[in-house]
C-alpha positions in Angstrom: 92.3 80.5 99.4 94.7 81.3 102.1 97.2 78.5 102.8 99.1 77.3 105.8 103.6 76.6 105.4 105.9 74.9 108.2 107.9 76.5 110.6 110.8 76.7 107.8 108.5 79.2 105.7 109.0 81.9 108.6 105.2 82.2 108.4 102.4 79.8 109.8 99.3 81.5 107.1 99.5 83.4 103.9 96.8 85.6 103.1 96.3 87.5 99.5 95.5 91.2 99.9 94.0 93.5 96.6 94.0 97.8 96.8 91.3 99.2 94.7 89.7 101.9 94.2 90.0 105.3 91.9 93.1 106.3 90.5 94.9 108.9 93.3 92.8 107.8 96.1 96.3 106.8 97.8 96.2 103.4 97.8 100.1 103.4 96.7 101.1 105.4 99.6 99.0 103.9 102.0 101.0 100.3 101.0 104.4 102.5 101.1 103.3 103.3 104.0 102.2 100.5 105.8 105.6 98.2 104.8 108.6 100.8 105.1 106.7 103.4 108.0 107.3 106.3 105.9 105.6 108.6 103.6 106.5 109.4 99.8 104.4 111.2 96.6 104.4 108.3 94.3 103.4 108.3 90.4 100.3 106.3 89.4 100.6 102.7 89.1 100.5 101.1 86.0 98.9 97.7 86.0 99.3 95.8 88.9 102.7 96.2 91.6 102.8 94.3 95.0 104.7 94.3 98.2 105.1 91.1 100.7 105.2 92.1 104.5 104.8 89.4 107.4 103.7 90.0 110.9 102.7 88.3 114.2 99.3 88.9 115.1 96.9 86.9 117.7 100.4 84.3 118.2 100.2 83.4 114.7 103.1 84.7 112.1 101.0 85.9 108.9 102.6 86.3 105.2 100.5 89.1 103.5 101.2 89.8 100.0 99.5 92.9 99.0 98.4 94.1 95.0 98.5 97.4 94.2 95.8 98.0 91.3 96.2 100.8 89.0 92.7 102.6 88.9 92.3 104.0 86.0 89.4 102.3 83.6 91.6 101.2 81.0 93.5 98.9 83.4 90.6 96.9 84.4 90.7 93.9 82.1 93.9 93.7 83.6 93.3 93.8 86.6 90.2 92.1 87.5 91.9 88.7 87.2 94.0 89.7 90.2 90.6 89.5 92.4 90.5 86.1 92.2 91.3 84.3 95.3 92.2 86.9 97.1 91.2 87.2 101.2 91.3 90.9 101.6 90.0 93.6 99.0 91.1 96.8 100.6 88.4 99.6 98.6 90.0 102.7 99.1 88.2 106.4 98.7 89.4 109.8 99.2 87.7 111.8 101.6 88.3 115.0 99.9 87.2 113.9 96.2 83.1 112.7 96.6 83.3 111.2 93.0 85.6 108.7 94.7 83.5 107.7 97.5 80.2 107.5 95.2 82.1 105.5 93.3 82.8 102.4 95.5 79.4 101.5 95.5 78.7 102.3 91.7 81.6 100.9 90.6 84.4 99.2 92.7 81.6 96.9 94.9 80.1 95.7 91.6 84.0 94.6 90.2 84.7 92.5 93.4 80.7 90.6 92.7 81.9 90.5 89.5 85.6 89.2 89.7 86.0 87.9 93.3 86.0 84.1 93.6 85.2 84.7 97.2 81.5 83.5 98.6 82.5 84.4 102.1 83.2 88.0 102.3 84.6 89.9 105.2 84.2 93.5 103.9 85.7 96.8 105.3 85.8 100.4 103.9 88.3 102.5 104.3 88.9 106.6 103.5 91.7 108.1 103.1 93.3 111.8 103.6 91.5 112.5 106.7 94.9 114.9 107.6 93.1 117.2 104.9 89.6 118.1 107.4 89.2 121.4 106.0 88.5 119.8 102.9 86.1 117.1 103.5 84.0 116.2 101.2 82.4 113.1 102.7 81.6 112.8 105.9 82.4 109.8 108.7 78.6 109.7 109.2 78.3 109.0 105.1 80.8 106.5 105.4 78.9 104.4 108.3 75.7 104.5 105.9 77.5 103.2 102.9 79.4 100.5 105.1 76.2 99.5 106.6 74.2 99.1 102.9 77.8 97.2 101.6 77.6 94.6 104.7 81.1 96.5 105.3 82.9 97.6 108.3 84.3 101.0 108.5 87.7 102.4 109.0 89.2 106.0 108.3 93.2 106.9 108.2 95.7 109.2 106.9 98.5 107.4 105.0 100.0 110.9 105.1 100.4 110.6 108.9 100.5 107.1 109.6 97.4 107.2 111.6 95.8 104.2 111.6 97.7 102.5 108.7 98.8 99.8 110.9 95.4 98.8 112.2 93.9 99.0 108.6 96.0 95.9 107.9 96.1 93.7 111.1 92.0 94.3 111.0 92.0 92.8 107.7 94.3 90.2 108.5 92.2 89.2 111.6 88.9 89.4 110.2 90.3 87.0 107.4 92.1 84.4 109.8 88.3 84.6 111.8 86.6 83.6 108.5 89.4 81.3 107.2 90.5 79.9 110.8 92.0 76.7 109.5 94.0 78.3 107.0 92.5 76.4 103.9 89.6 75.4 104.8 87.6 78.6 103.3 88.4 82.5 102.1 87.6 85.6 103.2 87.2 89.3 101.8 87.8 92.0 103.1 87.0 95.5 101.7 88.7 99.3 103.0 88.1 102.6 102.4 91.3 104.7 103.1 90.4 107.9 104.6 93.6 110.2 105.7 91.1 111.8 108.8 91.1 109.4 111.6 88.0 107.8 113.6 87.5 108.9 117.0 
């Protein structure tokens, strides 16, 4: 559950924020790119990694602290625990690999039933790599229809380029303040698919 902290916190709500999705989808350098602004190759994760990043959005100062999930299969015992009270489940697919984006709803949606504590679900997709058009393998259109069948909203970005980054998260963060306005009181989930092409 999200929690609320006094002025001498520097942050009025704290909100818990899990990456998933195949392994090399980008959900490393989307993070990367979200807290420092710029753009690096990274390795694959192993296990878990996080990243804390605060920001003032609708007059309220939010805490996000945000889990990087490795996503290879043999790091899922491991890492399903970290779904566990968590507002925002970021599902991240590249645009450019279809196995990826098949597999959020064969796969990844079934881990969060599974693992998330969550009743109240905010849920958002996200695909990534959208700088790489000439490449597409999944279209926006495709996207909308799997959003739609997941109860999800939609978003596509390019951590490569920035575009978009920074609305991925303070969309998440708002959707999950919306559902848990009294910081406390309730959770929320919220699901992304990171596309590097942007919506228009």
């Amino acid at each position: 559950m999200s929690s609320s902290s006094g002025q001498s916190s520097g942050y009025d709500l704290s909100f818990k924020i899990l990456l998933i999705g195949d392994s090399g989808v980008g959900k490393s350098s989307l993070l990367v790119s979200f807290i420092s602004s710029s753009v690096e190759d990274l390795s694959p994760t192993i296990g878990v990694d996080f990243k804390i990043k605060t920001l003032t959005l609708g007059g309220k100062r939010m805490k996000l602290t945000i889990w990087d999930t490795a996503g290879q299969e043999r790091f899922r015992t491991l890492t399903s625990s970290y779904y566990r009270k968590a507002q925002g489940i970021i599902l991240v697919y590249d645009v450019t690999r279809r196995e990826t984006f098949t597999n959020l709803s064969e796969v990844w949606s079934k881990e969060v039933e599974l693992y998330s504590t969550n009743q109240d679900c905010v849920k958002m997709l996200v695909g990534n790599k959208v700088d790489r058009d000439s490449e597409r393998a999944v279209s926006r259109e495709e996207g909308l229809a799997l959003a739609k069948e997941l109860g999800c909203l939609l978003l596509e970005c390019s951590a490569k380029t920035r575009e978009n980054v920074e609305q991925c998260f303070e969309e998440l963060a708002l959707k999950v303040d919306l559902v848990d306005p009294l910081a406390g009181s309730g959770s929320g989930l919220l699901i992304f698919i990171v596309s590097d092409y942007m919506i228009t």
